[in-house]
TORBAKE-955776 format. One record per residue: residue number from 1; residue in one letter; x, y, z of N, C-alpha, C, O in turn. Coordinates in steps of 0.2 Angstrom, whole numbers, always signed. Each point is the difference from the previous one (the first is absolute). Layout:
// TORBAKE-955776
NUM	A	X	Y	Z	X	Y	Z	X	Y	Z	X	Y	Z
...
END
This chain:
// TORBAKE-955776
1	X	-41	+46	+52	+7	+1	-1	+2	+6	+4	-3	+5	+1
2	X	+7	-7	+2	+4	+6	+6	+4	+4	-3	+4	-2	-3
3	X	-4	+7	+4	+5	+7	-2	+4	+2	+5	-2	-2	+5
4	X	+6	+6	-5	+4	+4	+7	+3	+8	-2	+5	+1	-4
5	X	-9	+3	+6	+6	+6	-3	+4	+3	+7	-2	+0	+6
6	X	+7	+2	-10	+6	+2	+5	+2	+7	-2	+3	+1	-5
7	X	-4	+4	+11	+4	+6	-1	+9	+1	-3	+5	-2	+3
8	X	-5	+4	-7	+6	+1	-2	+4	+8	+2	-4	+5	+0
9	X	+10	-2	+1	+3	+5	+2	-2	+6	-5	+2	+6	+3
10	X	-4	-6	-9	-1	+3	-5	-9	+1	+0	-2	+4	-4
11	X	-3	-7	+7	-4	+1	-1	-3	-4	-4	-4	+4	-1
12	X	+3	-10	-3	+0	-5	-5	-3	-4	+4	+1	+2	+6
13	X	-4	-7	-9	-2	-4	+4	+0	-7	-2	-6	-2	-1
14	X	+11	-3	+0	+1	-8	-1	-6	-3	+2	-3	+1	+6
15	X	+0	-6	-12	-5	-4	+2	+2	-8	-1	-1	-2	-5
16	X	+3	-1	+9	+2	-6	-1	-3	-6	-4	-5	-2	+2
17	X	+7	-1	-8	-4	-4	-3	-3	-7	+1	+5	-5	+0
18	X	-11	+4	+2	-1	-7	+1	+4	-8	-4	+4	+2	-3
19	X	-4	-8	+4	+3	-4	-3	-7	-4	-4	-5	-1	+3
20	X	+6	+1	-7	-5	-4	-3	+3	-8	-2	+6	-2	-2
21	X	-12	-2	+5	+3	-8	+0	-7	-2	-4	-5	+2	-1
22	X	+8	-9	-2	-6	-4	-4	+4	-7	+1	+6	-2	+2
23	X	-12	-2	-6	+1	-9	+2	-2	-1	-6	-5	+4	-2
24	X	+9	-9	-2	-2	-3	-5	+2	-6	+0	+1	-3	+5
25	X	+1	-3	-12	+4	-5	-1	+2	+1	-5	-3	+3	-5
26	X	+8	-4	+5	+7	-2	-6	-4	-3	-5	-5	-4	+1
27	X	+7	+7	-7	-2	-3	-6	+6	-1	-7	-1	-3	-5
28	X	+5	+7	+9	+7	-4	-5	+4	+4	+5	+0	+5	+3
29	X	+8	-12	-4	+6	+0	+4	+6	+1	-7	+4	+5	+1
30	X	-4	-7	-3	+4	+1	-9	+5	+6	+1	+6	-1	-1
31	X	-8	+8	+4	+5	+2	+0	+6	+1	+6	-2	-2	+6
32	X	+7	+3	-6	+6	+1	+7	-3	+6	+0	-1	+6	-3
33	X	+1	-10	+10	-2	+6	+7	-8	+7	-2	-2	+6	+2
34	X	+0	-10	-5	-7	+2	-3	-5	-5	+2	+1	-5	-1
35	X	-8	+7	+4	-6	-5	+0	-5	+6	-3	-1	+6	+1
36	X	-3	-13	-4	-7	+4	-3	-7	-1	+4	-3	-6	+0
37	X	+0	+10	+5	-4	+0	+3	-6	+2	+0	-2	+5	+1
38	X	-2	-10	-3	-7	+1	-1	-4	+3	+5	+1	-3	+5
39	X	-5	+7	-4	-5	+5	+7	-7	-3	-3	+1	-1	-6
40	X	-5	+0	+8	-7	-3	-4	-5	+3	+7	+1	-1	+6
41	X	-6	+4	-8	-5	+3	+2	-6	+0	-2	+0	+0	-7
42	X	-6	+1	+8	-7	+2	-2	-4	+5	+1	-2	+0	+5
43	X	+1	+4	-8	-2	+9	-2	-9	-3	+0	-2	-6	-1
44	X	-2	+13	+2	-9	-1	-2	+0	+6	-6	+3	+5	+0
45	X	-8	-7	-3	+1	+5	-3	-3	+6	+0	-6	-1	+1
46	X	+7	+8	+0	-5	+7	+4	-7	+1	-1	-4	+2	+4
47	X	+4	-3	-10	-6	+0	-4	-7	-7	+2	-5	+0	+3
48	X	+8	-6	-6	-2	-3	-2	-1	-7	+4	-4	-5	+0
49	X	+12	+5	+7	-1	-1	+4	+4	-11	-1	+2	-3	+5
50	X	-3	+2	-11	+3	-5	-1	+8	-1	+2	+5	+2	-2
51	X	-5	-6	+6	+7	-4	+2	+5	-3	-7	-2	-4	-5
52	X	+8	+8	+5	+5	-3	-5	+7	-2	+4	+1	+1	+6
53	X	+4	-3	-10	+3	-3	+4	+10	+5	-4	+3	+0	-6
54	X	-2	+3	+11	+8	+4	-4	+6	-2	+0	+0	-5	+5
55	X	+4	+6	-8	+6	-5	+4	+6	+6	-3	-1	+5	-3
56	X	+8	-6	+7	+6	+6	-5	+3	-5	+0	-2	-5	+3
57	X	+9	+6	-7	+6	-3	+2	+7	+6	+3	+2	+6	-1
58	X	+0	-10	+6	+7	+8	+1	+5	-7	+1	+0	-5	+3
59	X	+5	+10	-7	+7	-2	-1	+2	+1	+9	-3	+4	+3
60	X	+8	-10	+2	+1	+2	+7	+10	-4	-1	+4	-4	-4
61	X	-4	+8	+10	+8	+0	+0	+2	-7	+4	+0	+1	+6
62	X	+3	-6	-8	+1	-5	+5	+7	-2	-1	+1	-2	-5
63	X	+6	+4	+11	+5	+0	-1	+3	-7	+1	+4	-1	-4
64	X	-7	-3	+8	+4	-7	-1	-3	-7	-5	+2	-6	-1
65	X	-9	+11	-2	-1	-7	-4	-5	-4	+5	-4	-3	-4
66	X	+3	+2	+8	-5	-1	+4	-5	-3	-1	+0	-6	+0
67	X	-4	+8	-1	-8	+0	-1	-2	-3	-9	+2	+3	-5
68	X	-6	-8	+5	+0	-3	-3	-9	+0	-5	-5	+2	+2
69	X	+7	-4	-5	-8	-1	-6	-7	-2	+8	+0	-3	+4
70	X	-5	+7	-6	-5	-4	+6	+0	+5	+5	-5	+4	+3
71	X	+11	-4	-1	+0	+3	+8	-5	+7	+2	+0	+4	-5
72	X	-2	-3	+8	-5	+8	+3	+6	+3	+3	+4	-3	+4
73	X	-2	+8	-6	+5	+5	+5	-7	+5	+1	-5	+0	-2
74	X	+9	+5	+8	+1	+8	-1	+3	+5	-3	+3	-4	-4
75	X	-1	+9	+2	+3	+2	-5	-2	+9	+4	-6	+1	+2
76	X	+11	+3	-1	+0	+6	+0	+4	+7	-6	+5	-2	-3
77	X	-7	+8	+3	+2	+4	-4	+7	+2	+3	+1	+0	+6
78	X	+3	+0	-9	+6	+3	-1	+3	+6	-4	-4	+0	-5
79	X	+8	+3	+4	+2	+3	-6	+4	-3	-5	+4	-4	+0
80	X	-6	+9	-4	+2	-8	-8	+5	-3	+1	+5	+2	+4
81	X	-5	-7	-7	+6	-4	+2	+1	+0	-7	+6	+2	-1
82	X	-9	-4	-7	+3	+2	-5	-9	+1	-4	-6	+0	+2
83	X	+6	+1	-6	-6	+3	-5	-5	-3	+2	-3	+4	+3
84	X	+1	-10	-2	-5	-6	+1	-1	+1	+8	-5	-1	+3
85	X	+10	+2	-1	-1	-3	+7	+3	+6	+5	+5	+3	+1
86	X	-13	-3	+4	-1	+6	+6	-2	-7	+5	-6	+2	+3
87	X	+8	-6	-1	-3	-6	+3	+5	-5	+3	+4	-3	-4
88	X	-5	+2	+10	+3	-6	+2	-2	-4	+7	-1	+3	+5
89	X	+1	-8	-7	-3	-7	+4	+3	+1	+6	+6	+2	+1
90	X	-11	-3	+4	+2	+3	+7	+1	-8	+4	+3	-1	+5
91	X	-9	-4	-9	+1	-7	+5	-7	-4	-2	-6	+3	-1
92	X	+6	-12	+1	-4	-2	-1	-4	-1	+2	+3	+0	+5
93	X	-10	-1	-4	-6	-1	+3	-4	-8	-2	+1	-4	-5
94	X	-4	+2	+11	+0	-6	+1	+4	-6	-2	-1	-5	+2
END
């Protein structure tokens, strides 16, 4: 991840924040202008070294309704948009 700092006139110094993206697939369309976005991944364990399998779900912001049950988006952070939702679908994949 890339950072940038930039002198400011005060002496301060602005660090710019990176954009954080993820892929997952939709897992419910049910709400307007809401999708539920599954992330799925596989962790080892530190110790013990065994492969396990994790998943989240994140609420993401889709303004036309779009994107439907199945589909793989991208999905980046934004600032909140209401309580549940810091996310919005950027574009589908394959």
């Amino acid at each position: 991840m890339k950072t940038e700092k930039n002198n400011l006139n005060n002496g301060e110094q602005k660090v710019a924040k990176t954009i954080k993206k993820k892929t997952g697939v939709v897992v419910s369309d049910k709400m307007d202008k809401t999708r539920t976005i599954k992330i799925s991944g596989i962790r080892q364990h530190p110790k013990y070294g065994k492969t396990y399998a994790v998943s989240q779900k994140i609420k993401a912001h889709d303004e036309q309704n779009a994107y439907k049950l199945g589909d793989e988006v991208e999905i980046v952070e934004t600032s909140p948009i209401s309580k549940d939702k810091a996310w919005k679908i950027v574009r589908k994949l394959g």
